[in-house]
C-alpha positions in Angstrom: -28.2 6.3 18.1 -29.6 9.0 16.3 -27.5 12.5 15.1 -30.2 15.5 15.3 -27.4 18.5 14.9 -24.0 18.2 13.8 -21.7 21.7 14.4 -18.3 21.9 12.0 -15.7 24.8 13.4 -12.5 25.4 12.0 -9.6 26.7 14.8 -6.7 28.2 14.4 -4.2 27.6 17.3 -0.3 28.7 17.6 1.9 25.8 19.0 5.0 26.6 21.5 7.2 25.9 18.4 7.1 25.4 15.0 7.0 21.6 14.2 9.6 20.8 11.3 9.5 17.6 9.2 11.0 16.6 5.6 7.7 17.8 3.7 7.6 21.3 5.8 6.6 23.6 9.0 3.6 24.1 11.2 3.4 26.4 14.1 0.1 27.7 13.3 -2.3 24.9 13.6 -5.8 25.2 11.7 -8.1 22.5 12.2 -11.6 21.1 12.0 -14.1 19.9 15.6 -16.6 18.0 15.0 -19.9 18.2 17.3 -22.8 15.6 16.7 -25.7 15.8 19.2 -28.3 14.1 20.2 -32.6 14.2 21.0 -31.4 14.4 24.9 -28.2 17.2 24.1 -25.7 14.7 24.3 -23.1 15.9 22.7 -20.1 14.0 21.2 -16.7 15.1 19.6 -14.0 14.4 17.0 -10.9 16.3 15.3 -10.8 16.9 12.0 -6.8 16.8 11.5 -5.6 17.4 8.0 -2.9 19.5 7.2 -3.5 23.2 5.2 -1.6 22.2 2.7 -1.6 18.3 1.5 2.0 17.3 2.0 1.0 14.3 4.8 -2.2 13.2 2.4 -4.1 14.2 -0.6 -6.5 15.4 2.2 -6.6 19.6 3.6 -8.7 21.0 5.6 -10.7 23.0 3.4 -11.2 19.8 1.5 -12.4 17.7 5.0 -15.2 20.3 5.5 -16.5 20.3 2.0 -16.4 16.5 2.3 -18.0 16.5 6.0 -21.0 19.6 4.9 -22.0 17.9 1.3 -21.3 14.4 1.8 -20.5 13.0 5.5 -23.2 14.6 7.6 -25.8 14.2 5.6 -25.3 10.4 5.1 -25.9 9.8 8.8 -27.8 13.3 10.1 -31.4 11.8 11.6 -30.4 8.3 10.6 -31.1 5.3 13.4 -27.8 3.6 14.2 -27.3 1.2 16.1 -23.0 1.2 16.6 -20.5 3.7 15.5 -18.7 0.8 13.9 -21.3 0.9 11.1 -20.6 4.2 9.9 -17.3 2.9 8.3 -19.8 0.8 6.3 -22.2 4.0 5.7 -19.1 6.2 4.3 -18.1 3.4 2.0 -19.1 4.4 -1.2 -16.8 7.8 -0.7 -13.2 7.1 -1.6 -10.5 7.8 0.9 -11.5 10.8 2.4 -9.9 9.5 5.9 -9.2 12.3 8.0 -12.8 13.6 7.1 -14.4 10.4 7.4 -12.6 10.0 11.1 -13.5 13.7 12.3 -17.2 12.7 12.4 -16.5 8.9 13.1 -15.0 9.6 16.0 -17.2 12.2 17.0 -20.2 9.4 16.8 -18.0 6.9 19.3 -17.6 9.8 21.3 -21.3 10.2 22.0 -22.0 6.7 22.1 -19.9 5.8 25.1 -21.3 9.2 26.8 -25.2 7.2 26.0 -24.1 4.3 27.9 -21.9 6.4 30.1 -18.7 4.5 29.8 -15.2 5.7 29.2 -14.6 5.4 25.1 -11.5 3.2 25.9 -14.1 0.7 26.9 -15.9 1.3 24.2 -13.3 0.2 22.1 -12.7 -2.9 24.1 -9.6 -1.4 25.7 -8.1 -2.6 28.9 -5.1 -0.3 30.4 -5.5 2.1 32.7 -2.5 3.7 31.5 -0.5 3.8 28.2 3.4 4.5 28.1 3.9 7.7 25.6 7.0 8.5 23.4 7.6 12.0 21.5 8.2 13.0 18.3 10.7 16.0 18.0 10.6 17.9 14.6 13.8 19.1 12.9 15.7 21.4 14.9 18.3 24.1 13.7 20.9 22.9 15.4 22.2 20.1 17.5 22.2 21.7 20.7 18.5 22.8 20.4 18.0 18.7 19.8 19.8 17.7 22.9 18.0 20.2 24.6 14.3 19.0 23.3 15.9 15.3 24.5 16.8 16.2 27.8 13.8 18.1 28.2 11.6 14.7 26.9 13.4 12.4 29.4 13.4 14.7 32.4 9.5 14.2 31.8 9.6 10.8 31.0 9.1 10.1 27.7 9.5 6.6 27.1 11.1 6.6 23.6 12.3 9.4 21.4 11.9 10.3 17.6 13.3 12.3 15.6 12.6 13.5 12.3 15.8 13.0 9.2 16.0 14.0 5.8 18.9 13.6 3.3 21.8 15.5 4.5 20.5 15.1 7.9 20.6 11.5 9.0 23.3 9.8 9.9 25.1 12.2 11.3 22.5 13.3 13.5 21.8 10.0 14.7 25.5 9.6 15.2 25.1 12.5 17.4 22.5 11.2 19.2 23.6 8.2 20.1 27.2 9.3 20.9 25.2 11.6 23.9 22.6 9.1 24.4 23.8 5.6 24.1 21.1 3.7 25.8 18.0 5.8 24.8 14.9 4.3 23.0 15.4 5.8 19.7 13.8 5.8 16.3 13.7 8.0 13.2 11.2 9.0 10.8 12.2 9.8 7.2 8.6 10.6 6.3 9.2 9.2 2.5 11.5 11.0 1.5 14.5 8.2 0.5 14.5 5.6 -2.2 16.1 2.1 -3.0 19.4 4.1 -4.6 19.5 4.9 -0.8 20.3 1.6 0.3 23.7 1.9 1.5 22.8 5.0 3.6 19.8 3.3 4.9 21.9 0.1 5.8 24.4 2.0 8.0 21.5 3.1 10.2 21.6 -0.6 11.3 24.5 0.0 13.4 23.1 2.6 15.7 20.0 0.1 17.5 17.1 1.8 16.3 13.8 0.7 17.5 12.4 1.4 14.0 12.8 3.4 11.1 9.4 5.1 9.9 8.4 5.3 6.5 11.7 5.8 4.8 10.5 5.2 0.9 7.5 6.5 -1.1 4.3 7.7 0.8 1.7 5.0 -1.4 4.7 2.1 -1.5 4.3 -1.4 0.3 6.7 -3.6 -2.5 10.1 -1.7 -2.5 9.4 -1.3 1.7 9.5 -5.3 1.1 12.5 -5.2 -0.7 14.2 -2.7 1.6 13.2 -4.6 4.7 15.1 -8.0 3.4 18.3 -5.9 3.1 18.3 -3.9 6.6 18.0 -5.3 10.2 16.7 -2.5 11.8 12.4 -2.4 11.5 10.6 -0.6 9.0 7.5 1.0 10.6 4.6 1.6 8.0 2.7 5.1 8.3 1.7 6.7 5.0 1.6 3.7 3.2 -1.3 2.2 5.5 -4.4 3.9 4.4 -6.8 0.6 5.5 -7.1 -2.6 6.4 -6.3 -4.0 3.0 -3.0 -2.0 2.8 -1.4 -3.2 6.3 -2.9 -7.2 5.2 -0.7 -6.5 1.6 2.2 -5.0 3.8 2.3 -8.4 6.3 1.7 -11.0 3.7 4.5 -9.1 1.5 7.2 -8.5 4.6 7.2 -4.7 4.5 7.0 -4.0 7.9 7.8 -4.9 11.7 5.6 -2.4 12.7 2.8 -0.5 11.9 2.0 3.0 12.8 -1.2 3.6 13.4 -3.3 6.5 13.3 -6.9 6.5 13.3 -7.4 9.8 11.4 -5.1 8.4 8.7 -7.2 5.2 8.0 -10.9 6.5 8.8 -11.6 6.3 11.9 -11.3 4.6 14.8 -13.4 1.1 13.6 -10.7 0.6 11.2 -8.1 1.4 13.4 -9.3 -1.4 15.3 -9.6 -3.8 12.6 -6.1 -2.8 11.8 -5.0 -3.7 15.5 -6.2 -7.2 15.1 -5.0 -7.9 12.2 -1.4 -6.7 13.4 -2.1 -9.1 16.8 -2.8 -12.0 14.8 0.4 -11.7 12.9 2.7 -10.5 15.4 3.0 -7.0 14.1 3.2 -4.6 16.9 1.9 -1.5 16.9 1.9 2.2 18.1 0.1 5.6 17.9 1.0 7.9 15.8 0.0 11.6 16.0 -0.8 14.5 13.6 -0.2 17.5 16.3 -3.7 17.2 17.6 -5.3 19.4 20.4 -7.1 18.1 23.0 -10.1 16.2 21.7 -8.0 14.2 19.0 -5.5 13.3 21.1 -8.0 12.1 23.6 -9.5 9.6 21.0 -5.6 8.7 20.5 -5.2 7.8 23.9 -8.3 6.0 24.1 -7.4 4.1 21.2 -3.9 2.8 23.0 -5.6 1.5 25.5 -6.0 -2.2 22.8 -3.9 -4.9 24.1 -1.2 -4.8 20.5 -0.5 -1.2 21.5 2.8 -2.4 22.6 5.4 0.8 21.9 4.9 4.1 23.4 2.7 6.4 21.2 3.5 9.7 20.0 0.2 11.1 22.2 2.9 13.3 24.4 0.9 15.7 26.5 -1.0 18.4 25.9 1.4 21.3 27.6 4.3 19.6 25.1 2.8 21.1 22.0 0.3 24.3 23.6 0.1 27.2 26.1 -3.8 26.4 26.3 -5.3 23.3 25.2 -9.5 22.9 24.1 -9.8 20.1 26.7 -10.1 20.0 30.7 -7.9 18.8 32.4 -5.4 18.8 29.8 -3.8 15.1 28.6 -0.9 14.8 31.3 2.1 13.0 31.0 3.5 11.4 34.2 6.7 9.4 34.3 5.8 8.7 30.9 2.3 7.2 31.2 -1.2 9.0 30.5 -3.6 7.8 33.1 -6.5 6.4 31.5 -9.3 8.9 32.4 -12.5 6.9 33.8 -16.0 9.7 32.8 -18.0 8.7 30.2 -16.7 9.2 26.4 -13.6 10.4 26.0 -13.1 11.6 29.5 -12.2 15.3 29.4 -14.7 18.0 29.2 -14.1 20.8 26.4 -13.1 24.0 27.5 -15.5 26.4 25.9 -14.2 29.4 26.3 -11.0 28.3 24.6 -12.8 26.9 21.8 -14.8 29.9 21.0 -11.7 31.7 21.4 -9.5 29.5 19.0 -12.8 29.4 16.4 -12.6 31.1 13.1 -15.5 29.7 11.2 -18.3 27.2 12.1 -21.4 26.4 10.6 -24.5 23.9 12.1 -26.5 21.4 10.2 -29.8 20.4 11.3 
């Protein structure tokens, strides 16, 4: 495999609603495609995902194109390659990086199933033909407007339900929540922002049978998450914390986690995502999706990705109409009775729509 152009463009794209965590608000999504082609015009695509601002990561997306032109693409622009799995090994002398690392990783797996025209699920070593999807609902301004976003999720499908809490906001909501919906699939994502002195707080979330609580302590912690986990019942998921293989291997062997959240933009790509996945499978870690408000092309690779047999919790990969009025990808990812049909073409299985991405594009530049 051999990369003789590689395109960068930068969209901007207004969501239904703003998305509201802990750390802050999107509505306005800007974000980076990725477009390497090959000799024959083959052309394969990833997201580039990272925030404006870097409240998820160190990472923005200013920074993920000045690491993808100066850096990335030239490291693997008219090099021979035999597997996209090596390009984890090419990008290893960069530090961290991730969610530019993955935008052209991805991109690269991308074209390689389309050159040996088969779905990128099977190029992963997936095996479902469909993959049960959850949703992640952001911080809402009041409760009704959440029960409203929940009945909205279930009437659709959705096989579990998250919700986003925050100090002040937490038990009370998911009091709420599960005093309206007792039997739901239910978990909650602090998004770091508790600590140990929290303990009793985090403790009386045991009594409302959460699946899992996400990431309650410090973004870059795995030893107080161990310490947490031996005082509370209820499952700490790892997100932020699990940057690579090495983290999530510290996280088992220390009892941080019962899950692991795993998102491929987040750790470099989809080769260690997959590396990650084993080594959860091995140690009886189960895993899920997670998702960083992607459009069409990223959450294709997510549901590709889901496909791998440890995938055992519904992902946050919710369908495309649940976040836009117009996605970048045809057909749009569809959610039916809470599954995503596994699509079967080449690659990642939807074909862009072009006249939406020259529409949503602000900026792009071509390297050759």
């Amino acid at each position: 495999m051999k990369i003789d152009h590689v395109t960068i463009r930068q969209l901007k794209m207004r969501m239904k609603s703003p998305f509201v965590t802990s750390f802050g608000s999107v509505q306005d999504k800007q974000f980076l495609i990725v477009e390497v082609k090959d000799a024959n015009g083959l052309t394969g695509y990833g997201e580039g995902v990272a925030f404006e601002v870097p409240w998820y990561t160190e990472e923005t997306m200013k920074t993920s194109w000045h690491l993808l032109e100066d850096f990335l693409i030239p490291m693997v622009l008219h090099k021979e390659i035999g597997h996209p799995s090596e390009v984890s090994t090419i990008f290893h002398s960069i530090r961290r990086n991730n969610m530019a690392k993955a935008a052209i990783e991805t991109a690269m797996w991308d074209l390689y199933a389309k050159q040996n025209k088969i779905p990128l699920a099977t190029a992963l070593g997936g095996t479902r033909k469909a993959v049960e999807v959850g949703v992640s609902i952001g911080i809402q301004s009041t409760t009704a407007e959440l029960y409203e976003k929940i009945d909205h999720a279930l009437k659709e499908g959705y096989k579990r339900i998250k919700v986003k809490i925050k100090p002040g906001l937490d038990i009370s909501l998911i009091h709420a929540i599960r005093e309206r919906y007792p039997e739901v699939p239910l978990m909650a994502d602090a998004n770091s922002c508790y600590t140990l002195e929290d303990l009793p707080l985090l403790k009386a979330l045991d009594q409302y049978n959460l699946l899992m609580i996400e990431q309650p302590l410090a973004a870059d912690d795995i030893l107080e998450h161990a310490k947490l986990q031996k005082q509370i019942n209820t499952p700490i998921c790892l997100d932020e914390s699990i940057c690579s293989y090495d983290d999530a291997k510290t996280a088992i062997e220390l009892g941080s986690c019962g899950v692991i959240n795993i998102k491929y933009a987040r750790v470099g790509g989809l080769t260690e995502a997959k590396r990650i996945h084993n080594l959860c499978e091995e140690n009886n870690i189960k895993v899920w999706c997670g998702g960083m408000l992607e459009a069409g092309v990223g959450r294709a690779h997510a549901v590709a990705l889901t496909t791998l047999s440890n995938f055992v919790l519904p992902g946050d990969t919710a369908g495309s109409s649940h976040y836009w009025e117009e996605d970048i990808i045809e057909p749009e990812v569809e959610v039916k009775e809470g599954l995503i049909n596994i699509p079967h073409e080449p690659g990642i299985g939807y074909r862009i729509n072009f006249s939406a991405l020259d529409r949503y594009t602000v900026k792009q530049s071509q390297y050759s």
